[in-house]
N, C-alpha and C positions, 0 to 999 in steps of 0.2 A: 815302541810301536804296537799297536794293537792289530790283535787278529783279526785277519778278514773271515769275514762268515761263509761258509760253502754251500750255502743257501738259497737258490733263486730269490730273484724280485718276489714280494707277495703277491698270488695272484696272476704268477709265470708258472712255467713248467722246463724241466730240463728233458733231455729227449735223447735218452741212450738207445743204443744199438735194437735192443729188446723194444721199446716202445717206438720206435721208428720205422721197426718192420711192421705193427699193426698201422700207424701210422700210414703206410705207403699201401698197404692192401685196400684201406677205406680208398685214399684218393685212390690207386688206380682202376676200382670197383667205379668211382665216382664217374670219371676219365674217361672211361669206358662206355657207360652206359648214356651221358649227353650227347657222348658225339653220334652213337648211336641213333638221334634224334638229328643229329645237323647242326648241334650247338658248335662251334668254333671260341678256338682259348684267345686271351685278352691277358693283359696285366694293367696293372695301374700304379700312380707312387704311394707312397706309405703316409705322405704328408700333402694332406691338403690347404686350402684357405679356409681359414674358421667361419666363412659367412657359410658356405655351401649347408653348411648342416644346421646355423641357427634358421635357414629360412625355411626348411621345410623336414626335419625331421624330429622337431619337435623340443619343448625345452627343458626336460628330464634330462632327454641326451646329448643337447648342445651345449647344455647348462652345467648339468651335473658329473656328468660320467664321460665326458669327451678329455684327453691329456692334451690340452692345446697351451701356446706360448708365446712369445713375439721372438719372433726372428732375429739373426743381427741385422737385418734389412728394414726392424722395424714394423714386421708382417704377421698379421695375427694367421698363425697356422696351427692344425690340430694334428696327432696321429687320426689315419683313419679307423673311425667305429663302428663304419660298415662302409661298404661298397656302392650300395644304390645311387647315392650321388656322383660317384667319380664317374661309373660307367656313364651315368647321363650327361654330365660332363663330355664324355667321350662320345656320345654319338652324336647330341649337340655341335660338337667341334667338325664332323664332318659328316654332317646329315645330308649332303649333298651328293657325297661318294656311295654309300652303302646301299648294299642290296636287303630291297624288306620284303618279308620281316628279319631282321638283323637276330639274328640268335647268335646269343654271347654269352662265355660261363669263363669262369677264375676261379682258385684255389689258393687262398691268400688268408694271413693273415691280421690281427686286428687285434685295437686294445679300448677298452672301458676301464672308467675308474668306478667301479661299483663293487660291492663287499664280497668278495669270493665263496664257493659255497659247490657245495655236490652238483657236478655239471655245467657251473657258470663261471667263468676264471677271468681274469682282468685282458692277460692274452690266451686271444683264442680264435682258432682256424675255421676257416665255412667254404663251402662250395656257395657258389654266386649267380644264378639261373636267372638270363633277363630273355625276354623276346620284345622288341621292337617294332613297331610296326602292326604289329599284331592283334588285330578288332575283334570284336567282338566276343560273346559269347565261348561258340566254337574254340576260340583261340585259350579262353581260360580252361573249356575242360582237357583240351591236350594237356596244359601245363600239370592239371593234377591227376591225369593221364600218369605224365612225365615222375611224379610225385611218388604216383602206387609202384610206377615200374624199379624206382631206386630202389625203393624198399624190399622187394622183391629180388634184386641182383644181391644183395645179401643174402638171402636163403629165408625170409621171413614168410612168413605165408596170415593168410587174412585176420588170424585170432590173434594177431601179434600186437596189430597194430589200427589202429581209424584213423580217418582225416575229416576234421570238424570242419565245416562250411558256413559262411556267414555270406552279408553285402553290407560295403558302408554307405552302397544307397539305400540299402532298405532301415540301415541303425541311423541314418537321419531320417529319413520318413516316420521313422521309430518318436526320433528325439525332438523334432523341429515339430512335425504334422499333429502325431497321435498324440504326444506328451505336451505340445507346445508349450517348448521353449524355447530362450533365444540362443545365438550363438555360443556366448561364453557360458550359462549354463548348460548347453548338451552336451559342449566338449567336457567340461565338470563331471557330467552323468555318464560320457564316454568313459573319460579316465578312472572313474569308479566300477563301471560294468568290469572293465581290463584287469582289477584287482580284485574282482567279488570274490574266486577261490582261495582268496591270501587272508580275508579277512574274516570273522568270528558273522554271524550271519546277524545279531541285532545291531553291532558296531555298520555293517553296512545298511541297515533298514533304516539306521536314523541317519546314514548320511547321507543318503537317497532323499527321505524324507525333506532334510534339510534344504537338498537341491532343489527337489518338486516343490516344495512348497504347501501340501496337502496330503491328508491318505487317501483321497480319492486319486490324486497320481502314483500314489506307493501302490494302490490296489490295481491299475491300470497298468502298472511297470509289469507288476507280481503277475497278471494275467499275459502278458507278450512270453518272460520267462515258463510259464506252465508249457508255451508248446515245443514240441520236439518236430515238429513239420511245419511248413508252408500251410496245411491246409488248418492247423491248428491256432494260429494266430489268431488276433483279433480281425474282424470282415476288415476294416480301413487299411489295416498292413497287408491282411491275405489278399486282396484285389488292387493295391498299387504296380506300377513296371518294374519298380525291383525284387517284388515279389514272381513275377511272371519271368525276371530273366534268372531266376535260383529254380523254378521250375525247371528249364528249359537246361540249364545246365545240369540238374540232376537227372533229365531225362537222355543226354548227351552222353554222359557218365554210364548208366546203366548199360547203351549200345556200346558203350566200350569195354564192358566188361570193369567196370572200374566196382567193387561191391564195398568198399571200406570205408566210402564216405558216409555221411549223417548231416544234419543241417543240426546248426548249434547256436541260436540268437543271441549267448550271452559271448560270442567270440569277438573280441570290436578290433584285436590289434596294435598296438597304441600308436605305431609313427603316423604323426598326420600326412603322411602324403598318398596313402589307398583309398581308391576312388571308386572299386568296384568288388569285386568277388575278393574275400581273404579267406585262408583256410591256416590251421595246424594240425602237423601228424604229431596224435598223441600215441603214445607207448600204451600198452593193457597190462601188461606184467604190475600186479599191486606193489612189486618192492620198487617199480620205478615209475609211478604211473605219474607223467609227464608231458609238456610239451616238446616233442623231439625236433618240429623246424618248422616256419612257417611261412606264406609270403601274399600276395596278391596279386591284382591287378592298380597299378599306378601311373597315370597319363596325363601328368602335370609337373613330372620333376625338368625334361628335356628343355621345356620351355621356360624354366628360370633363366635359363642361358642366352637371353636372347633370341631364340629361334622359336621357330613354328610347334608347338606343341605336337610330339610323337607318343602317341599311345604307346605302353608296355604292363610286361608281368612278367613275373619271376617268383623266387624265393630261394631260400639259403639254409641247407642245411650244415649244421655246425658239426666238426670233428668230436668234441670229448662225446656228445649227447649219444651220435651215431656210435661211437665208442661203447658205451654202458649201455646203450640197446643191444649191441650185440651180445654183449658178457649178459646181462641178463637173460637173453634165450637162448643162452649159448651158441650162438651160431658164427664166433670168431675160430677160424681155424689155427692150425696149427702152423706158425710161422718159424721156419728155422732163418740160422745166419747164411746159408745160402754156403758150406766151403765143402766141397767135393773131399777132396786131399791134401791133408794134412804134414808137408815135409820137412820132416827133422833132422837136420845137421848131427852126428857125433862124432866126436875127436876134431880133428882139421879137417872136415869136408866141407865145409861152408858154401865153397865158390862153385862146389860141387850140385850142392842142395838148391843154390841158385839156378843153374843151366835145368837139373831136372825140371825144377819148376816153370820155367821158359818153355821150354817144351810140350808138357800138358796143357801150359792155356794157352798153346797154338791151337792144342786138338778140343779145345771150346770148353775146359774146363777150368774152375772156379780153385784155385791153387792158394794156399799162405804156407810161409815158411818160418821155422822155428829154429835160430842160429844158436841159441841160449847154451848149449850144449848140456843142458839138465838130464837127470837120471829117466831113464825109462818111465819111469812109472810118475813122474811127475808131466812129460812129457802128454803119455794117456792120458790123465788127470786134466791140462790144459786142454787138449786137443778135442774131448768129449765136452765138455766146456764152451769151447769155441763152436761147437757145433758143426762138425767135421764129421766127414761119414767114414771117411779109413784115415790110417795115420802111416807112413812111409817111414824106414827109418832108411836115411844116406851114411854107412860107417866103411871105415879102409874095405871089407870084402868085400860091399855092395859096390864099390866101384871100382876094385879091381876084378869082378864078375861079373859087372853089367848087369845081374839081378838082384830088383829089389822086389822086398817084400813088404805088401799094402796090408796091411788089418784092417778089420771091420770094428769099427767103435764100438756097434753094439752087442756084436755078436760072439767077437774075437780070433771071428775065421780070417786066415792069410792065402793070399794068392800071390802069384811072381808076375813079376813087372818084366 
């Protein structure tokens, strides 16, 4: 018989005690600060229908990186590889009931079949931030409102972090108008703009190239890229209405104290279903400088379902990313295992070491017991370990005297019980 391998799936993660508590501090940081906003939790199932995701998120991911299968029912179904669809699913299903704008968030996770890599893992956990209902403008800069404040409930402060700002009205105004091209070549010139930092800089000029057709459209790309502002574009993008509604939101932004953002025209997104304002928080720390979460505005997925199109936005920050943003500016605290008192059984008190323990976590303390009847100092050893802040020992005098004596793990000082 061959041995089993004690090795996660590739691309998974095992999730002991120590990784569970940072684990649980991110979500309940998360937890915290949406409801703070009015968001209300949600869940969804793990398994969808494989159509939801080929129709509109695109076919890198519906295609490539989705684990989907045929059911014994015959059913093409996939794990889910994000959320955006189920939820719209779900207001869809009862867009008749809910109060708008429907603010809804989940802490769930999720699998891709894509090559594992620092930060990106096959399963992997995200907070899921939708608003429904929610028009306009106004409504997208709360969201990155929402966005700076997370970052922020971490301990982050403004050099830590930006959040790059685009519109995918104004990257088709871009791709359709200024560049005129058609359909299948601007999503081409989309999906390229999406990978320009992944690629060597003349491997993307000729592919660009290729797509436009000309270097007078490389040159006309090349000049959209040179600006870092709205007012810096070329006149035909600087004076269209999606130029006017990134105005109007960075000017929304600024009354709110929001100072982290920047407008970033090579940010396009890749899922096709953003229709309006997308942003990502990138990390500033050079040893991680990245995209840490990102999301938009999307008002066309509700109405795949048969129903009346409901505007929304949202976005999703992922577990590992928020993870290694913290470790990189150190701003992960110090997570113990939570155990007050440590009570150890020796000789035959066992049943004794029970009842004490009974008793303290009446009076709301965090109690494990050690029946093993091991040597003292092996005892210490675990119990420090365990992360326990005093350790008890239960032996014949302690409970034929009714007192016992607590240690202090770190210190070594004892007091009577």
């Amino acid at each position: 018989m061959n041995t089993l391998s004690s090795q996660p799936y590739k691309g998974t993660r095992d999730w002991y005690p120590e990784d569970k508590a940072v684990q649980n501090y991110i979500f309940a940081t998360w937890k915290k600060t949406v409801e703070s906003f009015g968001f209300k939790e949600y869940g969804a199932p793990i398994l969808e229908p494989l159509e939801i995701y080929k129709a509109k998120s695109g076919d890198e991911l519906a295609g490539e990186q989705t684990y989907a299968f045929t059911d014994r029912g015959g059913r093409e179904v996939a794990i889910r590889p994000e959320m955006t669809p189920s939820v719209s699913r779900m207001v869809a299903a009862r867009r008749q009931e809910l109060a708008y704008p429907a603010r809804l968030y989940s802490i769930a996770n999720f699998m891709r079949y894509e090559r594992p890599q620092r930060g990106r893992e096959r399963e992997f956990w995200q907070l899921n931030i939708d608003a429904f209902g929610a028009d306009g403008v106004i409504a997208e800069a709360e969201t990155l409102q929402l966005a700076d404040v997370l970052m922020k409930a971490f301990g982050a402060d403004d050099s830590m972090y930006e959040i790059r700002v685009n519109n995918r009205e104004l990257i088709d105004e871009m791709t359709r108008r200024y560049l005129d091209l058609d359909e299948a070549r601007a999503k081409q010139l989309v999906r390229l703009i999406d990978r320009k930092n992944k690629l060597p800089a003349d491997v993307f000029v000729a592919s660009a190239r290729e797509i436009l057709g000309s270097e007078e459209g490389v040159a006309k790309l090349e000049a959209v890229f040179a600006a870092s502002s709205i007012e810096e574009l070329p006149q035909a993008l600087a004076e269209s209405a999606a130029a006017q509604d990134v105005r109007k939101l960075f000017s929304l932004l600024a009354q709110l104290d929001v100072s982290t953002v920047r407008f970033d025209v090579t940010l396009m997104r890749g899922l096709d279903y953003y229709t309006g304002t997308v942003f990502e928080v990138f990390d500033t720390d050079t040893e991680n400088n990245r995209s840490l979460f990102g999301g938009g505005r999307y008002d066309g997925l509700v109405g795949m379902f048969g129903v009346e199109p409901t505007s929304a936005v949202g976005f999703a920050p992922g577990l590992t990313t928020t993870e290694l943003f913290l470790r990189s500016h150190n701003l992960l605290p110090a997570l113990g295992q939570g155990v007050d008192l440590y009570v150890a059984s020796v000789g035959a008190n066992e049943l004794a070491a029970l009842q004490m323990a009974a008793k303290l976590r009446e009076e709301g303390l965090i109690v494990e017991v050690d029946t093993t009847g091991r040597k003292f100092d092996k005892l210490l050893k675990t119990a420090e370990k365990k992360g326990a802040q005093e350790i008890v020992f239960v032996g014949d005098n302690e409970v034929h005297s009714g007192l016992f004596r607590a240690r202090n793990i770190a210190t070594g000082d004892e007091r009577e019980l």
